[in-house]
C-alpha positions as CSV (number, residue, x, y, z in Angstrom):
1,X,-4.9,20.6,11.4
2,X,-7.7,21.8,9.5
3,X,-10.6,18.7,9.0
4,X,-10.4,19.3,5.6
5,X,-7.2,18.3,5.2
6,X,-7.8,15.0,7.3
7,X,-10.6,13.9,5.7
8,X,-8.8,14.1,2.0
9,X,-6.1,12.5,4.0
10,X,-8.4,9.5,4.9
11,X,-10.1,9.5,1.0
12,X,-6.6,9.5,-0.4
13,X,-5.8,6.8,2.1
14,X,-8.4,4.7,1.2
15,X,-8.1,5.7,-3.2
16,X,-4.3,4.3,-2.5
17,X,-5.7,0.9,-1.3
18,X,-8.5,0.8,-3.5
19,X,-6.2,1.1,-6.7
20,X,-4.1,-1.6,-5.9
21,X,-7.2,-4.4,-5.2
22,X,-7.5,-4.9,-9.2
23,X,-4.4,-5.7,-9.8
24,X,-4.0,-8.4,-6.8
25,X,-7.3,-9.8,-8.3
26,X,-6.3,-10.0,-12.0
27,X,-3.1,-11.7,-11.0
28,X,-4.9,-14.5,-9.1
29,X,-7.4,-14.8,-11.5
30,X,-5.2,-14.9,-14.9
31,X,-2.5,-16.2,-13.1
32,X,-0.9,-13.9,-15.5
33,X,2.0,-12.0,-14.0
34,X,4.8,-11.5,-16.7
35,X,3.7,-7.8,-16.7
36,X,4.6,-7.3,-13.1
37,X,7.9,-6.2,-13.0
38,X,10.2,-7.5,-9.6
39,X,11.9,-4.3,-9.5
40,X,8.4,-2.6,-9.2
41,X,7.5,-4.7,-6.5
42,X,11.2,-4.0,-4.8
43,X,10.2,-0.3,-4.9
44,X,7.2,-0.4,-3.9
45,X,8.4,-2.5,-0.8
46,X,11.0,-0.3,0.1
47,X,7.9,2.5,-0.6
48,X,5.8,1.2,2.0
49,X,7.9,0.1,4.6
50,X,9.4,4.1,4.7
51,X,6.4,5.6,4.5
52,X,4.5,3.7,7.0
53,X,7.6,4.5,9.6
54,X,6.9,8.1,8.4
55,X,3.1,7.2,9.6
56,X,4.4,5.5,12.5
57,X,6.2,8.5,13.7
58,X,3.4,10.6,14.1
59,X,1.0,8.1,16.0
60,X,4.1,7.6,18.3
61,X,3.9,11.3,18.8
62,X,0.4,10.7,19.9
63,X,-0.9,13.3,16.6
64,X,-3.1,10.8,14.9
65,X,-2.7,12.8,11.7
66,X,-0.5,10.6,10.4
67,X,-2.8,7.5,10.6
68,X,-4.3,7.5,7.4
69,X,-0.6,7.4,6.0
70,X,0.1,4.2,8.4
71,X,-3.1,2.2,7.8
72,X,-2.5,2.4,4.4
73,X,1.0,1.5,3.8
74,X,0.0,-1.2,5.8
75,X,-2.7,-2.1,3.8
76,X,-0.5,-2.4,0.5
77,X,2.6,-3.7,2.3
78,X,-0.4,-6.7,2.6
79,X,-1.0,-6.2,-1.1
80,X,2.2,-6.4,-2.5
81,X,2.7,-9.8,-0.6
82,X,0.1,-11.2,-2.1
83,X,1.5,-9.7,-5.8
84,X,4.9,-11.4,-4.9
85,X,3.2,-15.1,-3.8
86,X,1.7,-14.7,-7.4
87,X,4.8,-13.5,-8.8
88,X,6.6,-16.3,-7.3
89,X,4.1,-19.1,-7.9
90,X,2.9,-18.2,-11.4
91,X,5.8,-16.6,-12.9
């Protein structure tokens, strides 16, 4: 693959985690989370847990390429947990 194409793989990667860090703060901070729709949070759920099997699948294939798709499912798997604790506790 072409190293252009990784490294906006990688920026996208890390745009994806980035976007969902404001939203995780405001939540703990307001405690404020009537906005926050549960099916949302299903969705995106079901959203990362696909896609970072998708992600999976190529590092299991040994072509690394696929990494930056893994590490940052991961990342918002991690996020939305943290969205659904506040969910939980504050709705």
């Amino acid at each position: 693959m072409h190293p252009f194409f990784v490294i906006v793989g990688y920026i996208g990667s890390v745009t994806l985690c980035l976007s969902f860090i404001p939203q995780v703060v405001k939540a703990y901070k307001t405690k404020e989370v009537k906005s926050i729709s549960t099916k949302f949070l299903v969705l995106q759920f079901l959203t990362t847990i696909l896609w970072g099997i998708y992600g999976a699948g190529f590092v299991l294939n040994k072509d690394y390429h696929g990494l930056p798709i893994f590490i940052a499912n991961c990342f918002i798997f991690i996020c939305l947990v943290f969205l659904a604790v506040a969910v939980y506790r504050f709705g």
